[in-house]
C-alpha positions in Angstrom: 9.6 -43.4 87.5 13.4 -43.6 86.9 15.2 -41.4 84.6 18.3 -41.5 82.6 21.3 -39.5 83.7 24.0 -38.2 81.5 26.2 -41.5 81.8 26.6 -43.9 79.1 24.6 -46.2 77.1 26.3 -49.7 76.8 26.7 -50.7 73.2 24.8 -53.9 71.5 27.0 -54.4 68.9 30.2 -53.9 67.6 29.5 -54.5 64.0 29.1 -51.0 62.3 25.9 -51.4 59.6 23.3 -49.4 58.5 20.5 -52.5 57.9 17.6 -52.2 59.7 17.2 -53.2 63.6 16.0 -56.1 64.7 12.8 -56.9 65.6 11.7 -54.8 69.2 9.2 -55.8 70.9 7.4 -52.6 73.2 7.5 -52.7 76.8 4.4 -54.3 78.7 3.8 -50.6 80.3 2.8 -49.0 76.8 0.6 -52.1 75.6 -2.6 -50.8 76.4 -1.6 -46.9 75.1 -0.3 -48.2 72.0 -3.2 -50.3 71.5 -5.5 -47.7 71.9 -3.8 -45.2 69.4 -4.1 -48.0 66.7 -7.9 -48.6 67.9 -8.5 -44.7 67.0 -6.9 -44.8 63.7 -8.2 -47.8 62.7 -11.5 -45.7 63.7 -10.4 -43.0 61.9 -9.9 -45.0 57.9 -13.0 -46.6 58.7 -15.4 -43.9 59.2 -14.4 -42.1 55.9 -15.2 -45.1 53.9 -18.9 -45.7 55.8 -20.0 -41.9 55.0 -19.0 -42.4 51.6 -21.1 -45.3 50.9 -24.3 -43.5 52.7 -23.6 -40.5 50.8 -23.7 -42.6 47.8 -26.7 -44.7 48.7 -28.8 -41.0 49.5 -27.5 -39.0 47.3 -25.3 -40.0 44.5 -21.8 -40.1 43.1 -21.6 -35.9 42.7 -22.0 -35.4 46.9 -19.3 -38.5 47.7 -16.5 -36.2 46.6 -18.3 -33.1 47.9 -18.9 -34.9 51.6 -15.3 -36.2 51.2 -13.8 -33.0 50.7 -16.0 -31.6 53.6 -15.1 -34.2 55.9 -11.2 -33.7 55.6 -10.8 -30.4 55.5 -10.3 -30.5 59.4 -6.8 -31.8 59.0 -5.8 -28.8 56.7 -8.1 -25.8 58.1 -7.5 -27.2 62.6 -3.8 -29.1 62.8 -1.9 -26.3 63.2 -3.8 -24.5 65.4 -4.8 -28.0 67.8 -1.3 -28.4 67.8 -0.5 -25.7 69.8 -4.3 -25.9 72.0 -2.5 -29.7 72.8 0.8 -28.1 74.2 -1.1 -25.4 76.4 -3.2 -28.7 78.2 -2.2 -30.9 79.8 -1.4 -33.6 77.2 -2.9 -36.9 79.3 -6.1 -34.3 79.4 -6.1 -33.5 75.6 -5.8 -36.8 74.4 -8.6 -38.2 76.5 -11.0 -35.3 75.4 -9.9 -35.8 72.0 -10.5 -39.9 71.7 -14.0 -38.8 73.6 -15.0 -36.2 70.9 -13.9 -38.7 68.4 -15.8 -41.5 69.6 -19.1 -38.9 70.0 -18.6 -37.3 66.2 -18.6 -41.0 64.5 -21.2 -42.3 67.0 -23.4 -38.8 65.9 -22.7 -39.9 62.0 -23.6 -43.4 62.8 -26.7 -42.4 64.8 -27.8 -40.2 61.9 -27.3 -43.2 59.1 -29.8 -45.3 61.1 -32.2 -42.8 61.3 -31.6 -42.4 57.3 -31.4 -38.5 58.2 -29.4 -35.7 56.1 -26.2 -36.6 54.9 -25.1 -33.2 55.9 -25.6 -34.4 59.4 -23.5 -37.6 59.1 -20.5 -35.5 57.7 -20.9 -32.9 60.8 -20.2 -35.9 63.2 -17.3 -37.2 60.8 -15.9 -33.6 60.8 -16.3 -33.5 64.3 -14.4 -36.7 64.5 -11.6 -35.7 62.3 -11.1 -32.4 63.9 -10.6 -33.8 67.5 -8.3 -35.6 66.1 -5.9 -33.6 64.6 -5.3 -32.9 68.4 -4.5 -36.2 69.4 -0.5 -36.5 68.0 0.5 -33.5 69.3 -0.7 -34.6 72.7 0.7 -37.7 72.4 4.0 -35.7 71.4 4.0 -34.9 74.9 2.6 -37.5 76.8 4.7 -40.5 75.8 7.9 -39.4 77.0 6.1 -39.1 80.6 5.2 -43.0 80.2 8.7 -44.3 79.0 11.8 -45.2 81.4 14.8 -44.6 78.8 15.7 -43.2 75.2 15.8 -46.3 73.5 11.9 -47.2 75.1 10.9 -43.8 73.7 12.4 -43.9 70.1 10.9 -48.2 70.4 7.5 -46.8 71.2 7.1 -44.3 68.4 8.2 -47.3 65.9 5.6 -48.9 66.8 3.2 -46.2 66.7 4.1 -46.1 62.9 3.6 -49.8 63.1 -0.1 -48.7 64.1 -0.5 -46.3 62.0 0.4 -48.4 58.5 -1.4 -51.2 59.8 -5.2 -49.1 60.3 -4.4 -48.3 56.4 -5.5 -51.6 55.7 -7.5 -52.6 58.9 -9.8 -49.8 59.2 -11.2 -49.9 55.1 -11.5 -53.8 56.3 -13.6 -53.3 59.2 -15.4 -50.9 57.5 -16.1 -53.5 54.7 -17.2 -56.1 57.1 -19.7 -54.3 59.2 -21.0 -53.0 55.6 -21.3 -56.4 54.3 -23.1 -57.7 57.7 -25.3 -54.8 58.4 -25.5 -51.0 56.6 -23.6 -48.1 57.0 -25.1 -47.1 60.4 -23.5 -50.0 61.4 -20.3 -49.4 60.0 -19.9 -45.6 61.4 -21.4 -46.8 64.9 -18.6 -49.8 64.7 -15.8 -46.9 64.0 -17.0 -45.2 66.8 -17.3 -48.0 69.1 -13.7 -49.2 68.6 -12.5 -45.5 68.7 -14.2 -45.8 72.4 -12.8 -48.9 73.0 -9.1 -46.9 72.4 -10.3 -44.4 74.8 -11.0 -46.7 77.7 -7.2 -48.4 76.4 -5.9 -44.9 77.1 -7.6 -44.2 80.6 -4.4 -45.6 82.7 -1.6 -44.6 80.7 -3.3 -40.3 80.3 -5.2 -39.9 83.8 -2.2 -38.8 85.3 -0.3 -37.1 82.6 2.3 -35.1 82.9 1.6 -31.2 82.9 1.2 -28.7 79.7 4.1 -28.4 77.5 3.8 -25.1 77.5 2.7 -22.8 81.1 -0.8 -21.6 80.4 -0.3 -18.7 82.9 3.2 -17.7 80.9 3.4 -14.0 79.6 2.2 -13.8 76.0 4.8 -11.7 75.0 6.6 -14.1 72.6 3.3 -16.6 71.8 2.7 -16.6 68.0 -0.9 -15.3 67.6 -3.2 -17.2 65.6 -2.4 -15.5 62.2 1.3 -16.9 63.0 -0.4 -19.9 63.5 -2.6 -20.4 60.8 0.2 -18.9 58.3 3.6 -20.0 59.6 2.8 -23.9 58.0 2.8 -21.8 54.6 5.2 -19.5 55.5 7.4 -23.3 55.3 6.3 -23.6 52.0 7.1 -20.7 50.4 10.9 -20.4 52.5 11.2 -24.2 50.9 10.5 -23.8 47.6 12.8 -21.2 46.9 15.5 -24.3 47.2 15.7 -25.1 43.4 16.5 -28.6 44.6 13.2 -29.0 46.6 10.5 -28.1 44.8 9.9 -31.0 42.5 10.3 -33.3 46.1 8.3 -31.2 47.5 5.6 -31.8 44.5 5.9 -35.3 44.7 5.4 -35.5 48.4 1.8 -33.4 47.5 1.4 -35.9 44.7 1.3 -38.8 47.0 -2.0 -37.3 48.9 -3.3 -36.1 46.1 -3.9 -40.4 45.3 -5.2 -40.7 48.8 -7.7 -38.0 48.9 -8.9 -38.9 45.5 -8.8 -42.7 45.9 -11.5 -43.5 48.6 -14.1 -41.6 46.8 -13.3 -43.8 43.1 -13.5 -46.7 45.3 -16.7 -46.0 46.9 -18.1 -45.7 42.6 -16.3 -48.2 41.1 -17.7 -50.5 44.2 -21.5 -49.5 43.2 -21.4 -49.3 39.8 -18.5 -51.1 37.8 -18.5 -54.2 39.7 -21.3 -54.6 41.8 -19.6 -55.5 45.1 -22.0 -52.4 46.8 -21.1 -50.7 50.4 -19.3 -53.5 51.6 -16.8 -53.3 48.0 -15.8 -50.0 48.6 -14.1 -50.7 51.5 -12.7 -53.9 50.4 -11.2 -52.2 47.6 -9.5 -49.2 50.1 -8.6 -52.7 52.3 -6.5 -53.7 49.2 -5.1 -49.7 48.7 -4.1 -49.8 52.8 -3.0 -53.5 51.9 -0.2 -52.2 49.4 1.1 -49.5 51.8 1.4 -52.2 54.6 3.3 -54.0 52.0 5.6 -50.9 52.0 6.5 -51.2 55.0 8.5 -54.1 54.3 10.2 -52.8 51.2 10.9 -49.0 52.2 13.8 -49.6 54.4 16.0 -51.4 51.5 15.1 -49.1 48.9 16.2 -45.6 51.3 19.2 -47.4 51.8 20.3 -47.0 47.8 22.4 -43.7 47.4 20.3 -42.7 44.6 16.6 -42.5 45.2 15.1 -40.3 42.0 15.3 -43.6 39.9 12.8 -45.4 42.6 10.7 -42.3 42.8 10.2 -41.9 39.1 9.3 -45.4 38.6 6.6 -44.9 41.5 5.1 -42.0 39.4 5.4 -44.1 36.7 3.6 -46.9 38.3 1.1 -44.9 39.9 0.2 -43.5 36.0 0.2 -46.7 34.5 -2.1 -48.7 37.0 -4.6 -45.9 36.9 -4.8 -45.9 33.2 -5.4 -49.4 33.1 -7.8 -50.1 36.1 -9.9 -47.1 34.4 -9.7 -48.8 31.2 -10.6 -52.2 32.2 -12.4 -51.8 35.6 -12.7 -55.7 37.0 -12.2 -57.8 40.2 -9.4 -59.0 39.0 -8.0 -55.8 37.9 -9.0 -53.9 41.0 -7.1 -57.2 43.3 -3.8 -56.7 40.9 -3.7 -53.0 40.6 -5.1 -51.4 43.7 -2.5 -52.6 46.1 0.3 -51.8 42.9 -1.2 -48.2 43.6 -0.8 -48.2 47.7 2.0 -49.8 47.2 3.8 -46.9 44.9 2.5 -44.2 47.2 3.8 -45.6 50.2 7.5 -45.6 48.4 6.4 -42.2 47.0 6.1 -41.0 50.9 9.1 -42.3 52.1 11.4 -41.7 49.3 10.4 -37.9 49.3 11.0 -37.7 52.7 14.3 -39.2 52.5 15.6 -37.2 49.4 14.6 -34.3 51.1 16.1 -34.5 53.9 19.0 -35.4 52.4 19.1 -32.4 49.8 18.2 -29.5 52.7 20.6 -28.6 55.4 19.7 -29.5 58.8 19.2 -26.2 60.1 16.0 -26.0 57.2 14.9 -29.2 58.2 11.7 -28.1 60.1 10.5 -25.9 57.5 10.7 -28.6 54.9 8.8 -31.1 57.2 6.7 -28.5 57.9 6.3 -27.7 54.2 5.7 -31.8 53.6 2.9 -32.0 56.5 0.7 -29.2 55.2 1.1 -30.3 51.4 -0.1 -33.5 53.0 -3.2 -31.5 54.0 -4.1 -30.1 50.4 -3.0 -33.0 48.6 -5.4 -34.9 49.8 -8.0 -31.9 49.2 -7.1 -31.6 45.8 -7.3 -35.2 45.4 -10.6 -35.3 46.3 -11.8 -32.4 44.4 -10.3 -33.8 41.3 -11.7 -37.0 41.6 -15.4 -35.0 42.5 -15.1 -33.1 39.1 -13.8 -35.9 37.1 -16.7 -38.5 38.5 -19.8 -35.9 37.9 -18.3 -35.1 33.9 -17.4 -39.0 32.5 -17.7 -41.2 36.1 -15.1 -43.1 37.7 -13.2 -44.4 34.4 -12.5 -40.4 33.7 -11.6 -40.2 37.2 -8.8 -43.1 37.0 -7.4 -42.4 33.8 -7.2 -38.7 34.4 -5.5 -39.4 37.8 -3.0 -41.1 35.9 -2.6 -38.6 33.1 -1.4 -36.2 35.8 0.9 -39.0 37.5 2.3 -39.3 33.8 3.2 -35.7 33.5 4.4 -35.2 36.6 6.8 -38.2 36.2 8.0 -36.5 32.8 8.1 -33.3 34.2 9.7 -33.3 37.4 12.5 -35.6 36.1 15.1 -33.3 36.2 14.5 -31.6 39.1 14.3 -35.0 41.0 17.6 -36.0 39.4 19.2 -32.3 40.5 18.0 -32.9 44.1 19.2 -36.4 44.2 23.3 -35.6 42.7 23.4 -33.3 45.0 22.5 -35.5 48.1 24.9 -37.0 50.3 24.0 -40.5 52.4 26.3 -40.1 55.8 27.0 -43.7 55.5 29.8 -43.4 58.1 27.5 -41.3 60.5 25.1 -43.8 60.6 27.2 -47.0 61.1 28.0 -45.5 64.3 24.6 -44.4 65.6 23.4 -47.4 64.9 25.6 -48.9 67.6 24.0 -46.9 69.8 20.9 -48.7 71.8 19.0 -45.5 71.8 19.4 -45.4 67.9 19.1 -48.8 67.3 15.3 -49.2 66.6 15.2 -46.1 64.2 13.9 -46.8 60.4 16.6 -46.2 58.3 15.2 -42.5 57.4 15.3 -41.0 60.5 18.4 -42.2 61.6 20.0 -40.9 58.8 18.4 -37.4 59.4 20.0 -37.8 62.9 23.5 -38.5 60.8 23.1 -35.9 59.0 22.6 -33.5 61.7 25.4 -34.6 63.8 29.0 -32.7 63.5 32.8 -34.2 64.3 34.4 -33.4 67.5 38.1 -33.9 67.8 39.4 -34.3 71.5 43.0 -34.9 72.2 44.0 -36.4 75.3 42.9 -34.5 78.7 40.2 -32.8 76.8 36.8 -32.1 78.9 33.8 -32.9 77.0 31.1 -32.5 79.4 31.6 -31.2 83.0 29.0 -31.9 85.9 27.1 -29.3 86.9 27.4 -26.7 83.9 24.2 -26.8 81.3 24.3 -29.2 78.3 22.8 -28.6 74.8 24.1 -31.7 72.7 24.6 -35.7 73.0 27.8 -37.5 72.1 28.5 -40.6 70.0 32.0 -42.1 70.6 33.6 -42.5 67.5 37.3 -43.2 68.3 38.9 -42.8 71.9 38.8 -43.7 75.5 37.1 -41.3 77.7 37.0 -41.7 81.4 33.4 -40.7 83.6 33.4 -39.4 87.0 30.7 -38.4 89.6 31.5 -35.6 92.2 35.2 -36.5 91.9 34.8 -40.0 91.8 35.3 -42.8 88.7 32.3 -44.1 87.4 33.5 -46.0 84.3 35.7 -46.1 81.2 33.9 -45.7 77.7 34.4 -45.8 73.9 33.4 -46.4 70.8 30.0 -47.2 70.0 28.8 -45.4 73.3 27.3 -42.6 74.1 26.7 -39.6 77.2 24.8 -36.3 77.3 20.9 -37.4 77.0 19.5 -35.7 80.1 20.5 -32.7 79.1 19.3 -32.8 76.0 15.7 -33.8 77.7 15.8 -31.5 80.9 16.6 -28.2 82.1 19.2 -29.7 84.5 22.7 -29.6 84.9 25.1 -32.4 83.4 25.3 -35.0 86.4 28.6 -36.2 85.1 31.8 -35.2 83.8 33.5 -37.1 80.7 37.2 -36.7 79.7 39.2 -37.7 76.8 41.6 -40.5 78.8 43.5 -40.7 74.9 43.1 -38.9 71.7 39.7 -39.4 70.2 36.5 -38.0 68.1 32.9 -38.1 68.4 29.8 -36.8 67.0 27.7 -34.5 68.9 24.0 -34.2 68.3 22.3 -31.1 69.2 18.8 -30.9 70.9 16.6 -30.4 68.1 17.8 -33.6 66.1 18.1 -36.0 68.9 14.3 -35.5 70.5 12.7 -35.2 66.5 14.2 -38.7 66.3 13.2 -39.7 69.1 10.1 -38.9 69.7 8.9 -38.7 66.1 7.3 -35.6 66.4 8.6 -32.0 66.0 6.6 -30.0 68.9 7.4 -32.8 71.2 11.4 -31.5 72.5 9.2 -28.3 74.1 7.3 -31.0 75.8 10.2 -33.2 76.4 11.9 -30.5 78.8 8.5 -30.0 81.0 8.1 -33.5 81.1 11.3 -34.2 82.4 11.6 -31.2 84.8 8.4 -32.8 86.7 10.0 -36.1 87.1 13.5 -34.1 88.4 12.5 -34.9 91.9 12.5 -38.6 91.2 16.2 -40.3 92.0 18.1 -40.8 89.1 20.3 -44.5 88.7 23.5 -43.0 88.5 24.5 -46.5 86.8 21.9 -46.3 83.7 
């Protein structure tokens, strides 16, 4: 494989703008692993929805919210500690063994449905499922910068991860759905775990040959967070968040989002059986139409995080969310559910995005990983809550109670967090300038709008006068430039390699390897920049947090490789 040195990208573009990138299309290489990553989560939505309906059919509306809540709890109770079990593996190894415990846990649920044997059994194998899983991102954290050639392919591949991951919103529920309507829900959990085997075989070629553990098995353990570190430190984010004033009504909406999600496959799964009589095969037509509306917001999300003011959008989405519950509970029909449900997936999808955005817009950089990390285990008892509140609601009044009370809380937490929302937004800033220029830059260029303005955000202003050295070969590097203004001049061992300016860039290798710079840049006139530092640049990226510990192991093994000193 050929890596990237530390001289320039060429600019695309010399129009500054903030809009979104065009369309780009992955490279042939990462077909079949980016195929098989959307194969498991398609696996993964549809599985959920197939339990629920056998748990319904054996036992009643009462244990859907109970095997629901069971059945998800791996995400809360196993991510943090699978994330760091996926950096001490190697990652090729991890995600294999992971997509293979996956494809066993649904095929054990699947196997049990057939046999019409205990329902407690089906949700083991769904755990079982869901827990491998939880291992599976952070290995891919690791693994994908092992499979790309440059920046740009990387931060082009993740894109389209998300792609994959929006998408098996809606596709999974509508598989589900099919193999309901066709056969039972033996055959629906037994489909999930086939096509979650078919994305293992997808992910043979690209993880045999992995690159090695993030993190050196063999290391002394003197500075390893034990596993009360581990287990804690997500709510140790938390509580360091929510002492920002500004935060914690974002942070509450960011919960509030799961909270629909966790509590909305288990209304579907009653309204489907006894409201309006579409059976297995309705519930997971009617969580095809909830994925349907986050799809949807895909295509929306990027204009509305461009506004400067966001709490507006987000209020309405609570809003939204409140009033649509209300009324699907109080008039639960076909044509209802069509209208409403993808109103609903489409409002939480905003909801996720918006939060995300205000947030980071509202915390300094520097507490940027606490308040993602805050966000992602919220996620995890959000959608716990969700589940439990929709159990309780269902067993007292049924899924009417369950719908209007969901929307009750949606209400008051629109009326109520108003002011915080408002606080957090006036005192946001939108590094519109920042990201005009990043967005120049090719490895930029295929960022959502969110994440490139986290990388904006992040980014500080160097001034060089003329004769100033930026970067010199040989000495360690901890940051990436963007060329604002200025001519700078790059040599090699002495020698003139080109002549760059604005709307390039330098310093990537550095920022992915434990190498020396290979080149040294010099301010040829008076000029500025912006200088990225590690962190920022490989969360963008990669679009994953553990992955820059990964990023330097996976680059070290590939050091022996010959660099194009032209790239």
């Amino acid at each position: 494989m050929t890596t990237h040195s530390d001289t320039p990208h060429e600019p695309e573009g010399d129009t500054p703008s903030i809009a979104p990138p065009a369309h780009t299309r992955p490279s042939r290489r990462l077909v079949p692993y980016l195929a098989g990553h959307a194969l498991t989560t398609i696996g993964e939505w549809a599985v959920l929805i197939a339990l629920l309906v056998y748990t319904y059919d054996r036992s009643g509306a009462t244990a859907v919210g109970v095997a629901s809540f069971v059945a998800i709890s791996p995400y809360l109770l196993l991510s943090p500690v699978t994330a760091r079990i996926a950096q001490r593996h190697p990652p090729g190894t991890v995600r294999l063994t992971g997509i293979a415990a996956q494809a066993f846990g649904f095929a054990l649920a699947g196997a049990t449905a057939f046999a019409t044997g205990p329902v407690w059994l089906a949700v083991l194998g769904v755990m079982i499922g869901y827990a491998a899983s939880t291992a599976l991102r952070p290995a891919a954290a690791v693994l994908l910068p092992a499979l790309v050639r440059t920046s740009r392919e990387l931060t082009t591949a993740n894109v389209w991860v998300g792609h994959g991951d929006t998408a098996a919103l809606f596709l999974g529920p509508l598989l589900s759905s099919g193999l309901l309507a066709v056969g039972n829900p033996g055959t629906a959990l037994t489909g999930a775990a086939v096509v979650t085997a078919i994305g293992l075989v997808l992910s043979i070629p690209s993880s045999w040959n992995g690159p090695p553990a993030a993190i050196d098995p063999t290391a002394p353990t003197t500075d390893r967070p034990g596993l009360r570190d581990v287990v804690l430190g997500p709510f140790a984010d938390i509580i360091r968040v929510v002492r920002r004033p500004g935060s914690r009504g974002v942070l509450l909406v960011s919960m509030a989002q799961f909270v629909v999600v966790g509590a909305s496959d288990v209304i579907w799964v009653v309204i489907a059986a006894e409201h309006i009589d579409l059976g297995g095969a309705g519930a997971g037509i009617l969580s095809a139409l909830f994925g349907f509306g986050s799809f949807l917001c895909s295509g929306v999300s990027g204009r509305a995080a461009r506004r400067p003011r966001v709490a507006p959008l987000l209020l309405l989405c609570l809003g939204t969310i409140a009033v649509s519950s209300v009324l699907l509970g109080w008039v639960i029909t076909v044509a209802t559910a069509l209208v409403l449900i993808p109103v609903i997936g489409l409002s939480r999808g905003l909801l996720d995005v918006l939060a995300r955005v205000l947030l980071q817009r509202s915390a300094p950089p520097s507490e940027l990983a606490s308040v993602f990390g805050a966000v992602e285990t919220l996620a995890g008892i959000g959608g716990l809550v969700g589940s439990l509140v929709a159990q309780v609601l269902i067993a007292q009044s049924g899924a009417t109670a369950a719908l209007i009370g969901i929307g009750i809380i949606f209400g008051l937490a629109a009326v109520g967090l108003a002011g915080s929302l408002r606080k957090a937004d006036g005192a946001a800033d939108v590094p519109v300038v920042e990201m005009s220029l990043l967005r120049l830059l090719p490895v930029f260029a295929p960022l959502p709008v969110w994440s490139l303005e986290a990388v904006a955000r992040s980014a500080r202003e160097v001034h060089a006068p003329a004769g100033t050295t930026i970067i010199t070969e040989g000495e360690p590097g901890d940051a990436f430039y963007a060329i604002a203004d200025g001519r700078f001049e790059v040599t090699r061992a002495g020698a003139p390699v080109s002549s760059i300016g604005r709307g390039e860039g330098f310093g990537e290798i550095a920022l992915l390897a434990n190498v020396p710079r290979t080149a040294t840049v010099v301010a040829t006139t008076a000029g500025s920049l912006l200088a990225i530092d590690r962190d920022p640049f490989l969360v963008a990226i990669t679009g994953h947090e553990p992955a820059h510990d990964a990023a330097w192991t996976v680059i070290e093994s590939l050091s022996g490789h010959t660099r194009n000193p032209t790239q």
